[in-house]
Residue, then its C-alpha position, 0 to 999 in steps of 0.5 A: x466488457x473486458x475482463x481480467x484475471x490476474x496472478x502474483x507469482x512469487x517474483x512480484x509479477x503481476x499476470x493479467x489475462x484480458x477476455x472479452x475483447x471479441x475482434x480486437x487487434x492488437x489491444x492494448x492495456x492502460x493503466x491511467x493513475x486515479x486523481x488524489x482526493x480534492x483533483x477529481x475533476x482531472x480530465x481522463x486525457x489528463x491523468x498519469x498513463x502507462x500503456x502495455x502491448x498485450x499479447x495472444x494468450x499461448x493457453x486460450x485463444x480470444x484472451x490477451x495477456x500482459x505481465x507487469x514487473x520490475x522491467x516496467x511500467x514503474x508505477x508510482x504510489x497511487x490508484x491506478x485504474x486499468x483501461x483496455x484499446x481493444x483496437x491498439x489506438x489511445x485516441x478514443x474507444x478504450x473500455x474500463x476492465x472489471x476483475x475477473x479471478x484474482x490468484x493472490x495466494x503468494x500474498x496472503x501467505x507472505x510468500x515473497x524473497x527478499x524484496x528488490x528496492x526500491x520496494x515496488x508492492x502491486x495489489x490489484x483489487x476490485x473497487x467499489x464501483x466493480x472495476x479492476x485496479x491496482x494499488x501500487x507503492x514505490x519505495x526505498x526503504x520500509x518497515x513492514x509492520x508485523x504483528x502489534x498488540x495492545x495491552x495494558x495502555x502499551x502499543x507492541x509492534x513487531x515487523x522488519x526494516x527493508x532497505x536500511x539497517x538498524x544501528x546504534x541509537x536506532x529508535x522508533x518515532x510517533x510524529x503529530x501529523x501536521x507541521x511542527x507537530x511534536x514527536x515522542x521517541x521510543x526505544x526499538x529492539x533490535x531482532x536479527x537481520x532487521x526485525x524489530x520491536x518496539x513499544x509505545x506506552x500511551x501515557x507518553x504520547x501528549x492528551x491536549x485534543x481539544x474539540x471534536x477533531x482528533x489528532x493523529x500521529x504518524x509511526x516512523x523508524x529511526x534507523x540510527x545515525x545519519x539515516x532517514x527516518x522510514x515510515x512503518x507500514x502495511x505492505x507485503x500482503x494481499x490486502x489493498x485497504x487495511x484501514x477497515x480490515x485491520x481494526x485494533x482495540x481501543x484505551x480510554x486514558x484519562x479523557x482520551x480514547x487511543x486506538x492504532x490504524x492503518x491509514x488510507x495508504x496503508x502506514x502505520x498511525x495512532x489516534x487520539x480523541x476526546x472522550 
């Protein structure tokens, strides 16, 4: 079975290293998009394909290499899994890659320029399963969310707007997920060379949850002026899924619980729920 160790330099690129494709000629790697929940019964043939020459490795004879960065592929947002045709053809035969040693150093440790827009972040990781994948997001602008505290029922979030520039008037924006949902403004303070804060008091956002069902409202920016609205994520890390690693404390208000999370593709949302 192939198997891949990778490494992120600090350009963003993405090195991967195959082994265990004894007899191979001229592989090739695949990187096939994972269906979105609700569309798993796509046919593999069917799914979004990014196929990447492989090269001998100049360091270890038997082992192939490849170098993923922003000359392509460009890879939208998403789960892509990553596939090996050890014989160069897509026609059939192709193996499914399980991780090997990942060298995500330069991640961890934030140690990235200035990134290129539109932002393209790749995080490979191993998923449940055992196998070697790649979260990926593109996008044109982004606010990194730094650090965010939670004290005496206020939401305090740091972090640095990418791609768009703060003006005047610039605030943040808590939307209720779902269309038509209300929205509660907050004012942002403007840091220096696109870092900001903000804080939301959770007495502002609105407590009416009925039922078992919470409602969620999406983070935003609004930069000022005519400029589109920019979602507050979690991005520049080594930490493909926030949502489970990433846990914040909970306020009962009233009748409501009220936490902050990172949802399933990393951005920014408060919860509320009956208590």
């Amino acid at each position: 079975m192939p198997r891949a160790d990778c490494t992120v330099d600090a350009t963003g690129t993405l090195t991967l290293e195959v082994g265990g494709l004894r007899g191979a000629d001229r592989p090739r790697l695949l990187l096939r998009l994972r269906p979105k929940r609700g569309t798993e019964q796509v046919a593999v043939a069917d799914r979004a394909t990014h196929e990447v020459d492989l090269a001998p490795s100049p360091d270890e004879p038997g082992r192939w290499r490849a170098a993923l960065n922003g000359g392509g592929p460009v890879l939208d947002e998403g789960r892509w899994d990553v596939w090996v045709a050890p014989g160069g053809s897509t026609t059939g035969g192709e193996l499914r890659v399980v991780p090997g040693a990942r060298d995500l150093r330069i991640l961890a440790s934030g140690g990235f320029p200035d990134p290129v827009l539109p932002l393209e972040v790749r995080v490979p990781y191993a998923t449940k399963d055992g196998y070697f994948s790649i979260r990926a997001w593109r996008r044109p602008s982004h606010a990194e969310a730094g650090d965010l505290t939670v004290r005496d029922g206020t939401l305090t979030v740091t972090g640095r707007l990418l791609g768009a520039r703060l003006g005047r008037g610039a605030r943040a924006l808590l939307k209720r997920r779902g269309k038509g949902g209300p929205q509660v403004e907050t004012r942002l303070a403007d840091e220096g060379q696109g870092a900001f804060t903000f804080r939301a008091d959770y007495a502002d956002i609105p407590h009416d949850v009925q039922g078992p069902d919470p409602a969620y409202w999406d983070v935003y920016l609004k930069p000022g002026g005519r400029t589109a609205r920019v979602r507050v994520a979690r991005l520049l890390d080594d930490v493909a899924d926030k949502k489970t690693v990433f846990v914040y404390p909970t306020t009962e208000l009233g009748q409501v619980t009220i936490r902050p999370y990172y949802t399933l593709d990393n951005d920014l949302a408060v919860q509320v729920s009956a208590r």
